[in-house]
GUMIMAR-88738 format. One record per residue (C-alpha): chain; x, y, z. Coordinates in steps of 0.25 Angstrom, whole numbers, plus 5000, padded with zeros to 4 digits. Layout:
+-------+------+------+------+
| chain |   px |   py |   pz |
+-------+------+------+------+
|     A |    X |    Y |    Z |
...
+-------+------+------+------+
//
This chain:
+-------+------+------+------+
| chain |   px |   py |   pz |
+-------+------+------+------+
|     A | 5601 | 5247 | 5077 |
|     A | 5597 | 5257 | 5086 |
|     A | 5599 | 5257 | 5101 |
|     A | 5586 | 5257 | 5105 |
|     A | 5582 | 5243 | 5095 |
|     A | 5593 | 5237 | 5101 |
|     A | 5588 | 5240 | 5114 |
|     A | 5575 | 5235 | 5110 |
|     A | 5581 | 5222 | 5104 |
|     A | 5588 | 5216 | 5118 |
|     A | 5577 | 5220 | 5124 |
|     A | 5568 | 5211 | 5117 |
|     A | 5580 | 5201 | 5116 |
|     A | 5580 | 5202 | 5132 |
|     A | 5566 | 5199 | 5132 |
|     A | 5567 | 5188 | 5123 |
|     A | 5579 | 5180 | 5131 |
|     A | 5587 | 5181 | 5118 |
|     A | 5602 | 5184 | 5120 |
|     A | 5602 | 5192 | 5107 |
|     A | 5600 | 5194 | 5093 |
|     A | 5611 | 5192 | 5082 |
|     A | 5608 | 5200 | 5070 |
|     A | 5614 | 5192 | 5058 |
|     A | 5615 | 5198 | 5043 |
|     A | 5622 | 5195 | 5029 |
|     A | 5620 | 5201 | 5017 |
|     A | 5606 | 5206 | 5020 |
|     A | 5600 | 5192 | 5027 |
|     A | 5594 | 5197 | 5038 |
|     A | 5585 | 5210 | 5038 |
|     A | 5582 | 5208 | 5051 |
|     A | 5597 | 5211 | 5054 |
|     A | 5597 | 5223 | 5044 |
|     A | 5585 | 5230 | 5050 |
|     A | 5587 | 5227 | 5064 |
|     A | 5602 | 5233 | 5064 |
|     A | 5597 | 5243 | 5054 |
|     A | 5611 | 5244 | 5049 |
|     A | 5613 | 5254 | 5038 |
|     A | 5610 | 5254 | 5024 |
|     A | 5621 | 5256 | 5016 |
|     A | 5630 | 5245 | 5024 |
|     A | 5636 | 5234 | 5017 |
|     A | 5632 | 5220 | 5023 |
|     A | 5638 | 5210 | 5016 |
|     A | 5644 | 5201 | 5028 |
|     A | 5638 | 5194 | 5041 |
|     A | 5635 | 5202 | 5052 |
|     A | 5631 | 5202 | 5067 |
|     A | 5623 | 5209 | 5075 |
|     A | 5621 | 5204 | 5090 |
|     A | 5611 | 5210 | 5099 |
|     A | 5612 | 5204 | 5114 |
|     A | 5600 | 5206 | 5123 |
|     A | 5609 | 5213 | 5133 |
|     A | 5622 | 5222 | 5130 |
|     A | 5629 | 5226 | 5117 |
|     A | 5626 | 5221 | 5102 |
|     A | 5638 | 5214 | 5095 |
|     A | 5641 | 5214 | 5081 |
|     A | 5648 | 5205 | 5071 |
|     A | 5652 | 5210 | 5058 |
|     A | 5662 | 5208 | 5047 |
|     A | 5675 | 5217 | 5046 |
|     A | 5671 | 5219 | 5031 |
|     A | 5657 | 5226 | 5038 |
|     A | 5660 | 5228 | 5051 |
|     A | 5654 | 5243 | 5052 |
|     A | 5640 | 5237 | 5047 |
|     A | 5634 | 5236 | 5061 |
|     A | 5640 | 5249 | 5067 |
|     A | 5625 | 5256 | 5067 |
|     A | 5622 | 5244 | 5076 |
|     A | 5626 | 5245 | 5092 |
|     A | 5635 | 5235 | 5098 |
|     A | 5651 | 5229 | 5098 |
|     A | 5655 | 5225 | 5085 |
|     A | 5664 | 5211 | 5080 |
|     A | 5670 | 5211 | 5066 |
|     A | 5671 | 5197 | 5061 |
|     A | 5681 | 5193 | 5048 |
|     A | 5681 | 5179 | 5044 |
|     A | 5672 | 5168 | 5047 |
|     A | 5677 | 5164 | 5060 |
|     A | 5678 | 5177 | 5066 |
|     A | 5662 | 5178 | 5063 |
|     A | 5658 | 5166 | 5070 |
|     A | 5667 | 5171 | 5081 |
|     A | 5660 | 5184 | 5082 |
|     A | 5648 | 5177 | 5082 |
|     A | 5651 | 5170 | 5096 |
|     A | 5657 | 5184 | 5099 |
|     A | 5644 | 5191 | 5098 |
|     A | 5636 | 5180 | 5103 |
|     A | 5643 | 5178 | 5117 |
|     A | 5636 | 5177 | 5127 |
|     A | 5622 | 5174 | 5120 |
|     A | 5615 | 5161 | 5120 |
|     A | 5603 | 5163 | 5111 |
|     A | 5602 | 5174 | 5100 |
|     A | 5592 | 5178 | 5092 |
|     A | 5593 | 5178 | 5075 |
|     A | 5584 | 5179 | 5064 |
|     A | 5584 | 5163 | 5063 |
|     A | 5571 | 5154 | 5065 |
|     A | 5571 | 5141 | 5069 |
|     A | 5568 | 5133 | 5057 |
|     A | 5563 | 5145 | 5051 |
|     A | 5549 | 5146 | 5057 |
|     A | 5549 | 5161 | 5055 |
|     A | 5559 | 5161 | 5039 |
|     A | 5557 | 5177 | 5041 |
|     A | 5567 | 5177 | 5051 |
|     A | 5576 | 5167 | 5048 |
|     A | 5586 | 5178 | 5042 |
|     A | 5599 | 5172 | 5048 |
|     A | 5604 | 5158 | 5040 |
|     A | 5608 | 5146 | 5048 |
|     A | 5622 | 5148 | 5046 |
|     A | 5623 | 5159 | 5054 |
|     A | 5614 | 5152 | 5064 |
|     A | 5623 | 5141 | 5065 |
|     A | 5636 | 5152 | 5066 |
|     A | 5628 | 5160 | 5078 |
|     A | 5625 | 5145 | 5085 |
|     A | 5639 | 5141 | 5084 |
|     A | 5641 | 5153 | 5094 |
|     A | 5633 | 5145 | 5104 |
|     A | 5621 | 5154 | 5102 |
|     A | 5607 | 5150 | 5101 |
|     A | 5599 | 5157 | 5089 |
|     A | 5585 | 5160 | 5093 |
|     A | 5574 | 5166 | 5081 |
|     A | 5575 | 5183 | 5081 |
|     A | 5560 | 5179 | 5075 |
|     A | 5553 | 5188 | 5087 |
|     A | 5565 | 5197 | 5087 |
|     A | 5563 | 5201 | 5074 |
|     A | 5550 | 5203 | 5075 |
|     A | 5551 | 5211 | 5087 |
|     A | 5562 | 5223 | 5079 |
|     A | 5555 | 5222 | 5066 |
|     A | 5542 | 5219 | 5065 |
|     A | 5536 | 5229 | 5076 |
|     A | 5532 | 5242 | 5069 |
|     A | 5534 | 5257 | 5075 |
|     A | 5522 | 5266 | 5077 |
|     A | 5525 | 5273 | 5063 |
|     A | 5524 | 5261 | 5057 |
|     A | 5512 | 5258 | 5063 |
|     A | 5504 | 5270 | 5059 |
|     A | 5509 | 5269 | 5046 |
|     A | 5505 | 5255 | 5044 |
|     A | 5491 | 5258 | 5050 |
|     A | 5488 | 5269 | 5039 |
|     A | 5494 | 5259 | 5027 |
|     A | 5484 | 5249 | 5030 |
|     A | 5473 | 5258 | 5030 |
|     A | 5478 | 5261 | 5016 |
|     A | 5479 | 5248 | 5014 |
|     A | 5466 | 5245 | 5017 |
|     A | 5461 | 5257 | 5008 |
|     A | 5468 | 5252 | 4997 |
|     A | 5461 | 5237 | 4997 |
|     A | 5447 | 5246 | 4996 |
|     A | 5453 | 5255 | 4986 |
|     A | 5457 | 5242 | 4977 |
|     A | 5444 | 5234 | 4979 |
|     A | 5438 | 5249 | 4972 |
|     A | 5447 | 5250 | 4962 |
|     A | 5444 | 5235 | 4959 |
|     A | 5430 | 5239 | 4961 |
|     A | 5430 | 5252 | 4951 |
|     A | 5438 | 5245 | 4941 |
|     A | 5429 | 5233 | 4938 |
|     A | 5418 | 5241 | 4939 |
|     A | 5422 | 5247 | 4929 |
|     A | 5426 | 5238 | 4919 |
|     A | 5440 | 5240 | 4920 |
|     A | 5451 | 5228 | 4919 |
|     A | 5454 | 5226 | 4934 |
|     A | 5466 | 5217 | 4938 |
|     A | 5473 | 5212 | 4951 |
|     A | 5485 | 5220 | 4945 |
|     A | 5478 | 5233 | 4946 |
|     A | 5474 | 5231 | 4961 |
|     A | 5485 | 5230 | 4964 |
|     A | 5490 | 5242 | 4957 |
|     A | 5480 | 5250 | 4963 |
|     A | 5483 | 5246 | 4976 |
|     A | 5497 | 5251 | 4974 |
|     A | 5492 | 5262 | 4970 |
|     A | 5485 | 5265 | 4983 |
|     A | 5495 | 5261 | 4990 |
|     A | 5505 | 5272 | 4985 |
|     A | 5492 | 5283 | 4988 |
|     A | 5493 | 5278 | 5001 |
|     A | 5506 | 5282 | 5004 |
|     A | 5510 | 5266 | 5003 |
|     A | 5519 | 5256 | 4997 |
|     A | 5521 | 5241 | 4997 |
|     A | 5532 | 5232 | 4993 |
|     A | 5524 | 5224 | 4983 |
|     A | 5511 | 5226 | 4977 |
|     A | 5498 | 5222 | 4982 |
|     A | 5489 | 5209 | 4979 |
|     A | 5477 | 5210 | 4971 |
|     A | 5473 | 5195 | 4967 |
|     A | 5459 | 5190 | 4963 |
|     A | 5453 | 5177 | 4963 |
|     A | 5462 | 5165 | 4962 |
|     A | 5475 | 5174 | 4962 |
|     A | 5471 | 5177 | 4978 |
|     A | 5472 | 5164 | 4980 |
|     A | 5489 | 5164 | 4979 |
|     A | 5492 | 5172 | 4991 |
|     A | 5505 | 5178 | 4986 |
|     A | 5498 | 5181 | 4971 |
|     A | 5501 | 5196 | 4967 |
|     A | 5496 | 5202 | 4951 |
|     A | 5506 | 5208 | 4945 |
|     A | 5506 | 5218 | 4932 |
|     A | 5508 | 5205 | 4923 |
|     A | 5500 | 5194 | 4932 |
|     A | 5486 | 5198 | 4937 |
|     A | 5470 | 5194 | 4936 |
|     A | 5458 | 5203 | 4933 |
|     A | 5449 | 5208 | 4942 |
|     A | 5436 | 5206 | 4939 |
|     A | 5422 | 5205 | 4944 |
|     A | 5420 | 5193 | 4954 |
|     A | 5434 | 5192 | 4958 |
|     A | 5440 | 5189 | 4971 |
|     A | 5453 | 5199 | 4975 |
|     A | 5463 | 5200 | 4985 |
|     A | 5471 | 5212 | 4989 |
|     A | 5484 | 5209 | 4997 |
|     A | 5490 | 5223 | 4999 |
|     A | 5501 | 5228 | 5010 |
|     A | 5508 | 5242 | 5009 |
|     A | 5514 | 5251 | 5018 |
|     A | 5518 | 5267 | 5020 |
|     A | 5530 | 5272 | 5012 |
|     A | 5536 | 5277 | 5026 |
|     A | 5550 | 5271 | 5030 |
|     A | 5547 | 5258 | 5040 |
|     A | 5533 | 5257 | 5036 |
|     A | 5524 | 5244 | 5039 |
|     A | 5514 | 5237 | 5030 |
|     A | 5501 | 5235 | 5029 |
|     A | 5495 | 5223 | 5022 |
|     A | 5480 | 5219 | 5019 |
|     A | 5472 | 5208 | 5010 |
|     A | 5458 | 5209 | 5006 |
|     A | 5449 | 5202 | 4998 |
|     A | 5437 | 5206 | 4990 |
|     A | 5429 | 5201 | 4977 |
|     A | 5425 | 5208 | 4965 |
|     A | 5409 | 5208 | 4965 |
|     A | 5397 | 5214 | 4974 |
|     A | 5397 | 5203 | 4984 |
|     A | 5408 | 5192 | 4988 |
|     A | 5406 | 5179 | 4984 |
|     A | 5405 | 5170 | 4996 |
|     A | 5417 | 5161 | 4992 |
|     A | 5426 | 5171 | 4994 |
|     A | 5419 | 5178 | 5006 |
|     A | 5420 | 5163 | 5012 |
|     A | 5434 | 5163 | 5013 |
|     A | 5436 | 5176 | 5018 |
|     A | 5428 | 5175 | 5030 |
|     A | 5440 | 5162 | 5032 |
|     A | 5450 | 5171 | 5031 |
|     A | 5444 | 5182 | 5038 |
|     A | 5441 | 5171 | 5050 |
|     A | 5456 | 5168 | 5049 |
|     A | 5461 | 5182 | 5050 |
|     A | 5451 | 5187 | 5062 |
|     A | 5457 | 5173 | 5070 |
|     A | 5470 | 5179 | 5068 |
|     A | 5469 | 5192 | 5071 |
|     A | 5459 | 5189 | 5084 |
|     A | 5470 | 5180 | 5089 |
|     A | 5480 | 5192 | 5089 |
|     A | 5470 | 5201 | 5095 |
|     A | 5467 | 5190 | 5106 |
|     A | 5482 | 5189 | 5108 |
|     A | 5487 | 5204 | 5109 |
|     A | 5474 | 5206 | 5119 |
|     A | 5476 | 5196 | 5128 |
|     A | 5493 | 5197 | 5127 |
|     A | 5495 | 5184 | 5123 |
|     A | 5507 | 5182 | 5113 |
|     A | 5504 | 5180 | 5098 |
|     A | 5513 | 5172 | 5090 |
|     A | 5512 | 5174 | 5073 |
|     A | 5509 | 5159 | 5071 |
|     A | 5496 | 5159 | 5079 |
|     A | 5491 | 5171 | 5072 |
|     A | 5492 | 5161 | 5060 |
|     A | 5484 | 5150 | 5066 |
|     A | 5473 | 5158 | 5071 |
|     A | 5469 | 5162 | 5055 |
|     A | 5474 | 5148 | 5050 |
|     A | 5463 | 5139 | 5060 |
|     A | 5451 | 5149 | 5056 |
|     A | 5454 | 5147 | 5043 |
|     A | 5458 | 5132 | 5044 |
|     A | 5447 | 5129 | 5052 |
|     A | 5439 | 5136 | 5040 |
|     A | 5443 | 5127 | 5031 |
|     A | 5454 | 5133 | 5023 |
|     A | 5468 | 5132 | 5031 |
|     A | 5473 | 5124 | 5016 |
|     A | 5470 | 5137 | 5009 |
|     A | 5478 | 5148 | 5020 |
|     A | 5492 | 5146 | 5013 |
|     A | 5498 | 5158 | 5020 |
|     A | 5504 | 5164 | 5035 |
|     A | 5491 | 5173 | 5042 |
|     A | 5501 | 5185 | 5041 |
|     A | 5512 | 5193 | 5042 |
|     A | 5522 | 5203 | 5049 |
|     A | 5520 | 5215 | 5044 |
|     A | 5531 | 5227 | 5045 |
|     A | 5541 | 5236 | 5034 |
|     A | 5538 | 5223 | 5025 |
|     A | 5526 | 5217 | 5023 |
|     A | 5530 | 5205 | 5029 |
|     A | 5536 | 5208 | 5043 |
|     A | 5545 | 5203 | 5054 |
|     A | 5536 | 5200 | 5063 |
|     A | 5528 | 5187 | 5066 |
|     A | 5521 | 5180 | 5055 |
|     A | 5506 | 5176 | 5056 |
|     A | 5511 | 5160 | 5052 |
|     A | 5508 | 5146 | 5058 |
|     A | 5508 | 5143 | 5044 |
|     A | 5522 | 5146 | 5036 |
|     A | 5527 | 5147 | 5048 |
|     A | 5526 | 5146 | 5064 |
|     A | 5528 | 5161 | 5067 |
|     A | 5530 | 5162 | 5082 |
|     A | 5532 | 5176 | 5082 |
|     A | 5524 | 5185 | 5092 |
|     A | 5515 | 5195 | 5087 |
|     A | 5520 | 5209 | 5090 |
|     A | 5513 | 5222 | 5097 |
|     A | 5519 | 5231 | 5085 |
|     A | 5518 | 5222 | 5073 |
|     A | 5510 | 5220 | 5062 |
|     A | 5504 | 5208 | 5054 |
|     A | 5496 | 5202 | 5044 |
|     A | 5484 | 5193 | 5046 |
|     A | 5479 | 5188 | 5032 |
|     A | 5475 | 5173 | 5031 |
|     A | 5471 | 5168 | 5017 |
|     A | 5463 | 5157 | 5011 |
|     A | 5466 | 5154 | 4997 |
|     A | 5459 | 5145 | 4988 |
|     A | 5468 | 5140 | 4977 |
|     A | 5463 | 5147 | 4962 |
|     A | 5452 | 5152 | 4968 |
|     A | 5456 | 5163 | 4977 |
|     A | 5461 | 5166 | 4990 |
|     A | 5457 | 5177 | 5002 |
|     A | 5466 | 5184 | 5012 |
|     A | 5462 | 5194 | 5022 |
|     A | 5473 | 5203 | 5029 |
|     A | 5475 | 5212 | 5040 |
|     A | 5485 | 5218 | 5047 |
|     A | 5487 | 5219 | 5062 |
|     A | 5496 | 5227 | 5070 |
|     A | 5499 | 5224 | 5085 |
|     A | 5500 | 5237 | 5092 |
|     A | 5512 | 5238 | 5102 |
|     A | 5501 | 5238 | 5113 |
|     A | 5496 | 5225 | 5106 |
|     A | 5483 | 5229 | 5101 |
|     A | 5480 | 5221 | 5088 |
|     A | 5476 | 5229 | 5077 |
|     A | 5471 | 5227 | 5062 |
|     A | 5476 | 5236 | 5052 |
|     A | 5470 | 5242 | 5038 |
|     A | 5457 | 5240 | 5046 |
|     A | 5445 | 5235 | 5042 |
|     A | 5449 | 5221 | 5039 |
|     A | 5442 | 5213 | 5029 |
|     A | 5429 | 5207 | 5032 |
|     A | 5423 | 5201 | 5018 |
|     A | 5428 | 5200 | 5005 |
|     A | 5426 | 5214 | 4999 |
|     A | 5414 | 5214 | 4990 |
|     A | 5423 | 5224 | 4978 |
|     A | 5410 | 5227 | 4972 |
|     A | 5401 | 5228 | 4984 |
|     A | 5397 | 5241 | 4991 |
|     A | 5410 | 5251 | 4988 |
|     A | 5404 | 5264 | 4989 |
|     A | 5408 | 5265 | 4975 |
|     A | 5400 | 5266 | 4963 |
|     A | 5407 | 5257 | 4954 |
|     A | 5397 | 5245 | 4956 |
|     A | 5395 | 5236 | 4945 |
|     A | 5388 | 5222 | 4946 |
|     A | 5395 | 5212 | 4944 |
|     A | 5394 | 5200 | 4934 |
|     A | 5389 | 5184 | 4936 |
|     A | 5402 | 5181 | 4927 |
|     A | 5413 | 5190 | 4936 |
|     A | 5416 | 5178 | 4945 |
|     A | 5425 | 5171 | 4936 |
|     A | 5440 | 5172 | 4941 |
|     A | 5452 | 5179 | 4936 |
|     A | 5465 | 5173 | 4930 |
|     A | 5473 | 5169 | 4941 |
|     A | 5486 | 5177 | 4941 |
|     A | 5500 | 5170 | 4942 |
|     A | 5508 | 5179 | 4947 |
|     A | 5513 | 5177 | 4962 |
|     A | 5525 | 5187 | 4963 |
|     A | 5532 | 5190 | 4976 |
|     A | 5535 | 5201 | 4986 |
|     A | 5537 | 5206 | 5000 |
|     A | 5522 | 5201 | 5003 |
|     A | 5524 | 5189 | 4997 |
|     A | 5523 | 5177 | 5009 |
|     A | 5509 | 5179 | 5017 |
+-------+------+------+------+
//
């Protein structure tokens, strides 16, 4: 840990009325811990170890004699603990003099992503005659706000993003125009492929899922598991990617389009919901940052969930409105949720976050649409991978390409539905 984040950190923990925060880590259990002290990589952790921060003065350490050089990159006074009883006595050691300190804990786990510390310890820190307050908003503060490198970066990856949902919509396009064997598989290869043109990389592969398959938000074809694509089809794209550069930042898009020269009014029907839903959302941020009053990531939620709702199909949005976004795809910042959770998390000038409400009809087929925002650090609300999604894309309609081919009276059947629902990094909207 640098001099100048610890700086930064009792500042904020002076500005928050929080005495402190007490890092806690074993074996790997909280990378919040790891990251924050930015410890190096080729030490051995294999036994408890704390890391106190006050908001005024000198940080302490506790650490185990067998490791006690562990934390000599960090600042601050070291105590070297042996058995048992001498680690709940360096505990009150570190602690004196604190009332409330801040750990990655959550009351009743409103917010599980930060609830990296287990009860035990909770109870061993309390035993101290120490309250424990969420590090929730701490968290988000240290790791969720990006540098102006990862910005610009991030800003030329969802451009490419975006190119590379046109560029699969033409190669779905060229392809079944030309009587070639088309399948979700091999969108989503091909956008791998563009990805990796782009300078870009991802830690799982994209989502290309048609007809009933985009009705299971978390469905993903595999080189085994997968439908055509064919004439009359309704497709997804999920895809999020990010630059090869050290530190880089996601982006992370969904569009929908169907497989003809015009969209069937069905589908277009329930996009225009969840477009309603996404343009609350994103208008109550807007109104928010303009006018100075604090947003919370729960309210986000609710301002897509009563559009859609009140549109008749809150039943069918099974999922959170968005996401953190930062080095992994789902960030430690504040969640867009007043669903899975009641994410009280303020929305940060220097974050990032997905808005992508869904409505999925069961076996039928399911429509998402989402953009990424950025809030600049002098609050300005802005949409990346611009232009965002208006209609359905009409994939035979007016491309600029001469592939057209009309398309048959039969091409409305469905596709097999797919089975396969594997997981990954993106996995949990």
């Amino acid at each position: 840990m640098t001099t100048e984040r610890l700086h930064e950190i009792q500042q904020t923990l002076q500005s928050s009325g929080i005495d402190g925060w007490l890092l806690y880590n074993f074996r790997g259990s909280n990378v919040f811990a790891t990251r924050l002290l930015a410890l190096p990589s080729h030490i051995m952790c294999t036994r408890r170890y704390f890391y106190y921060i006050p908001a005024k003065g000198e940080p302490r350490k506790l650490v185990h004699r067998i490791e006690e050089w562990n934390l000599d990159t960090a600042p601050g006074e070291k105590t070297v603990y042996l058995s048992w009883q001498s680690l709940a006595e360096g505990v009150k050691k570190i602690l004196a003099g604190s009332r409330s300190v801040a750990m990655e804990y959550s009351p009743n786990c409103a917010i599980p992503y930060v609830s990296n510390v287990d009860a035990g310890t909770i109870e061993l820190v309390r035993s101290a005659g120490v309250s424990v307050v969420s590090s929730a908003n701490l968290v988000a503060a240290f790791e969720a706000v990006w540098t102006e490198e990862q910005r610009s970066d991030n800003f030329v990856a969802a451009g490419h993003l975006r190119e590379t949902v046109d560029a699969a919509f033409a190669f779905i396009r060229k392809r079944i125009a030309a009587g070639k064997k088309t399948t979700e598989y091999d969108a989503q290869q091909f956008m791998l492929k563009e990805f990796g043109r782009h300078g870009m990389w991802s830690e799982d592969a994209p989502n290309c899922s048609v007809n009933a398959n985009s009705a299971n938000p978390h469905y993903e074809p595999t080189k085994k598991v997968h439908s055509p694509l064919k004439e009359g089809d309704f497709v997804l794209l999920d895809l999020w990617a990010k630059s090869k550069k050290p530190h880089s930042v996601y982006a992370d898009i969904t569009w929908t389009g169907f497989i003809g020269e015009s969209v069937p009014d069905e589908f277009e029907k329930i996009f225009q919901v969840v477009k309603g839903g996404r343009d609350a959302a994103l208008m109550l941020v807007q109104e928010r940052f303009r006018t100075g009053i604090p947003i919370y990531g729960w309210e986000v939620d609710a301002a897509a969930r009563k559009y859609i709702s009140d549109s008749g199909y809150g039943d069918q949005f099974v999922h959170r409105t968005g996401h953190s976004i930062g080095e992994v795809i789902h960030g430690n910042g504040a969640n867009m949720d007043n669903l899975e959770t009641h994410d009280e998390r303020r929305l940060l000038p220097g974050t990032s976050f997905s808005i992508e409400p869904g409505v999925y009809l069961r076996d039928k087929f399911g429509v998402r649409s989402e953009i990424d925002v950025y809030i600049t650090i002098k609050g300005e609300v802005v949409v990346t991978g611009l232009p965002m999604q208006e209609h359905v894309v009409a994939i035979f309609g007016n491309s600029g390409l001469n592939v057209r081919r009309k398309i048959s009276k039969s091409g409305g059947k469905k596709s097999r539905t797919g089975k396969s629902a594997k997981h990954g990094s993106k996995r949990g909207r």
